[in-house]
C-alpha positions as semicolon CSV with decimal commas, in nm:
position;residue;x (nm);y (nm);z (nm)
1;X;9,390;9,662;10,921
2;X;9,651;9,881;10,980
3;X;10,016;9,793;11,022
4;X;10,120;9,809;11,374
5;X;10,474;9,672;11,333
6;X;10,673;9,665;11,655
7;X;10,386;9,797;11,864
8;X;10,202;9,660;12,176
9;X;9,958;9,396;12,066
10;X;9,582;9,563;12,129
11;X;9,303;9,384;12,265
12;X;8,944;9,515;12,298
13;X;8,735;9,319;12,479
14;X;8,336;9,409;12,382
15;X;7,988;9,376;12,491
16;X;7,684;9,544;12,533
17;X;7,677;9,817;12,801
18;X;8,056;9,787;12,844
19;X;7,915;9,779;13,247
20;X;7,976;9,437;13,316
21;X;8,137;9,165;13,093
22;X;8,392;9,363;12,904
23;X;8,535;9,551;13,211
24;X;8,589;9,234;13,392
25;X;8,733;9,088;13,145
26;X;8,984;9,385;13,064
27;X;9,037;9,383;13,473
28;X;9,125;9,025;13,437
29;X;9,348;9,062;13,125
30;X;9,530;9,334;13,308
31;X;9,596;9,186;13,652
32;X;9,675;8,867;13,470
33;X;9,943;9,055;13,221
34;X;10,050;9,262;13,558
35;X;10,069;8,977;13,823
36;X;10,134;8,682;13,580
37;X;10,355;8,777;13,336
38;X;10,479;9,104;13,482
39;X;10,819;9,071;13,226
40;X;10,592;9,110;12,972
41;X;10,333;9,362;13,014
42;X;10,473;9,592;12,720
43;X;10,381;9,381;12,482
44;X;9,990;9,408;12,540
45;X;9,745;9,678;12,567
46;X;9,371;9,607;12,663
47;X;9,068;9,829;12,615
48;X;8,726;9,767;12,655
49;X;8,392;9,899;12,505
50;X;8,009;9,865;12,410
51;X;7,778;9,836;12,109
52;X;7,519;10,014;12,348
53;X;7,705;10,208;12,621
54;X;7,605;10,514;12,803
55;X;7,942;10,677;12,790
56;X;8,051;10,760;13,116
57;X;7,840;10,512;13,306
58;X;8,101;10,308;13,585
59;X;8,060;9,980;13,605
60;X;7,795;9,780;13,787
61;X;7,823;9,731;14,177
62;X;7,828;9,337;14,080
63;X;8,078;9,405;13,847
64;X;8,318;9,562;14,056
65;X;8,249;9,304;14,389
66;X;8,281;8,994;14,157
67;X;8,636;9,189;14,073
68;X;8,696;9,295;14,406
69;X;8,684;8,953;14,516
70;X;8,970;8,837;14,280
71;X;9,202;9,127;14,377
72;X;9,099;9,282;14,068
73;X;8,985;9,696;14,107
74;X;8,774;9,831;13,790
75;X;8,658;10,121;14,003
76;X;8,783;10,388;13,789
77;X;8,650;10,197;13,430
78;X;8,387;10,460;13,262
79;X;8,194;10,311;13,033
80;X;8,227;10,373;12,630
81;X;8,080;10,308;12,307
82;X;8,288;10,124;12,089
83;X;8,400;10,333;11,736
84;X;8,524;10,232;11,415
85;X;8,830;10,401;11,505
86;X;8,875;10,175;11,806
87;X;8,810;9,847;11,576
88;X;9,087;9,955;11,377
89;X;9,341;10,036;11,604
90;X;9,318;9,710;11,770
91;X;9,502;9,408;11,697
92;X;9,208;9,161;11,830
93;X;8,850;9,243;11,928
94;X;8,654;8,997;12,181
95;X;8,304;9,007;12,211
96;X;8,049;8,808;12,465
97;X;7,770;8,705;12,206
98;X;7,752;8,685;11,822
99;X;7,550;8,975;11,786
100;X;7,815;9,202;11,929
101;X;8,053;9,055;11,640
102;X;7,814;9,128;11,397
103;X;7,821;9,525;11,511
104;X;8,168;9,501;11,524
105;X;8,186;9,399;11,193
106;X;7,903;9,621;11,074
107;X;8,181;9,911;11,135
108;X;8,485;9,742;11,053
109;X;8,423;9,475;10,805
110;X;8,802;9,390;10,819
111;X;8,868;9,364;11,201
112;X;8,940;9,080;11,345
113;X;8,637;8,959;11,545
114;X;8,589;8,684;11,750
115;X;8,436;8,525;12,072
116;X;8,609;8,520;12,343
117;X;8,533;8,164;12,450
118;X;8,613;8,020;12,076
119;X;8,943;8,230;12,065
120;X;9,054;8,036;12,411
121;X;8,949;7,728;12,301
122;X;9,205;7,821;11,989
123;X;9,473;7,856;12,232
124;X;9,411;7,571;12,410
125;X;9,370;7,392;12,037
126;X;9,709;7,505;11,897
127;X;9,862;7,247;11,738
128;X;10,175;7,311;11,581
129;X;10,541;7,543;11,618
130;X;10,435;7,840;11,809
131;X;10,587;8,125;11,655
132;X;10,842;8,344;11,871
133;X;10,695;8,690;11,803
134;X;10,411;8,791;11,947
135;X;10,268;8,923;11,672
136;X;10,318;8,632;11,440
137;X;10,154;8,452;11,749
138;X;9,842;8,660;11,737
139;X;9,875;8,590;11,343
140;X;9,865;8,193;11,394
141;X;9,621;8,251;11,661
142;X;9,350;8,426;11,449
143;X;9,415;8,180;11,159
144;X;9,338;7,915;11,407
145;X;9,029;8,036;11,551
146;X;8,949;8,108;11,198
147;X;8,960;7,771;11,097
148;X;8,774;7,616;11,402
149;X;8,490;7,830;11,294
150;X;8,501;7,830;10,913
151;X;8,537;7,441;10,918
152;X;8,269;7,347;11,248
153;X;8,571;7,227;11,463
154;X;8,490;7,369;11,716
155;X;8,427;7,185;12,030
156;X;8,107;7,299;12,178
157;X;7,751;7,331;12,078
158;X;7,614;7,654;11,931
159;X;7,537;7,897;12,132
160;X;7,764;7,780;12,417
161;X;8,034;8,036;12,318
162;X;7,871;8,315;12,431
163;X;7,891;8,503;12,787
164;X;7,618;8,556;12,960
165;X;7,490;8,851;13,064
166;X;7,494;8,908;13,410
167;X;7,331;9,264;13,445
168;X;7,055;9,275;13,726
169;X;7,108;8,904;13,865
170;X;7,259;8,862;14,205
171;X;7,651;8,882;14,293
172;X;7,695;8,485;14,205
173;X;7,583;8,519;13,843
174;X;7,900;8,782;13,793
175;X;8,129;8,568;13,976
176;X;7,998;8,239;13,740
177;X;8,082;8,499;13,458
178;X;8,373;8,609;13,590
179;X;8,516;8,229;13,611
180;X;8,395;8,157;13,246
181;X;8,623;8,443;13,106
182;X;8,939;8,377;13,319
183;X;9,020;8,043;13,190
184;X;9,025;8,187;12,826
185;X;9,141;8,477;12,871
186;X;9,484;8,335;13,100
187;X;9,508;8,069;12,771
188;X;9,494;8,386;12,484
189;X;9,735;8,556;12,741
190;X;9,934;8,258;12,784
191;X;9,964;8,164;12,380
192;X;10,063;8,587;12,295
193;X;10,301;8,625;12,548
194;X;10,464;8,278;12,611
């Protein structure tokens, strides 16, 4: 990876299309860093993208009511296929299933790739000091998560990491997906920022 000393900490949230699932959960990472931790909002940029996208495509009318409804607009997201060069600028990369790691990784062997739902269960894990910089937070964050997965700590089942895709079901489904992500995403929020 590169070295990104002092700068903003970059998350890229990924998943298929980039129509549904990763824009929601960049909307939510956003309005969370914006609303939540306002003080701090330097100190992350997020980004999202897809290992299948129709660049250009906006998100899905779902998408952007399950949003809506949490005071969250991702109107103006355009949909984009994720790049090698987008792997390596970013600090952390999220996906919604495994097999979106694997193309992640396919292009970036290096990159830091995770689920989503295992990295929040990381932060909620945490045991130990909790570094003061936010970058030697993402560090012990990523060596956690590591560890839960390299040593079968984590918590839940196989398979039960993964987000749902919610493309073509009604308006409930992306709300239910839209609650899944928030809780991890607020606690990987929470852990980087303090």
């Amino acid at each position: 990876m590169i070295d990104k000393g002092s700068a903003p900490l970059k998350l890229l949230f990924v998943c298929t299309g980039n129509l549904c699932r990763s824009p929601m959960a960049a909307g939510t990472a956003r309005f969370l860093v914006d609303t939540v931790l306002p003080e701090r909002s330097g100190i992350v940029k997020v980004a999202s993208a897809g290992t299948a996208a129709l660049d250009g495509d906006p998100a899905t009318g779902g998408a952007q009511a399950a949003m809506r409804m949490r005071g969250v607009d991702i109107s103006s997201h355009r949909a984009r296929s994720v790049t090698e060069g987008m792997i390596a600028a970013s600090d952390l990369v999220l996906t919604m299933e495994e097999r979106q790691s694997s193309h992640v990784r396919s292009l970036e062997p290096s990159a830091d790739v995770f689920l989503l739902l295992e990295v929040g269960e990381a932060a909620r894990s945490f045991s130990g000091e909790v570094p003061d910089e936010p970058r030697e937070r993402l560090a012990a964050l990523v060596r956690t998560a590591r560890e839960l997965e390299l040593e079968g700590l984590l918590l839940q089942p196989d398979g039960s990491y993964e987000v749902s895709d919610p493309i073509g079901w009604p308006l409930q489904e992306y709300e239910r997906v839209a609650d899944t992500m928030a809780g991890p995403i607020r606690d990987i929020l929470t852990f980087l920022l303090g």
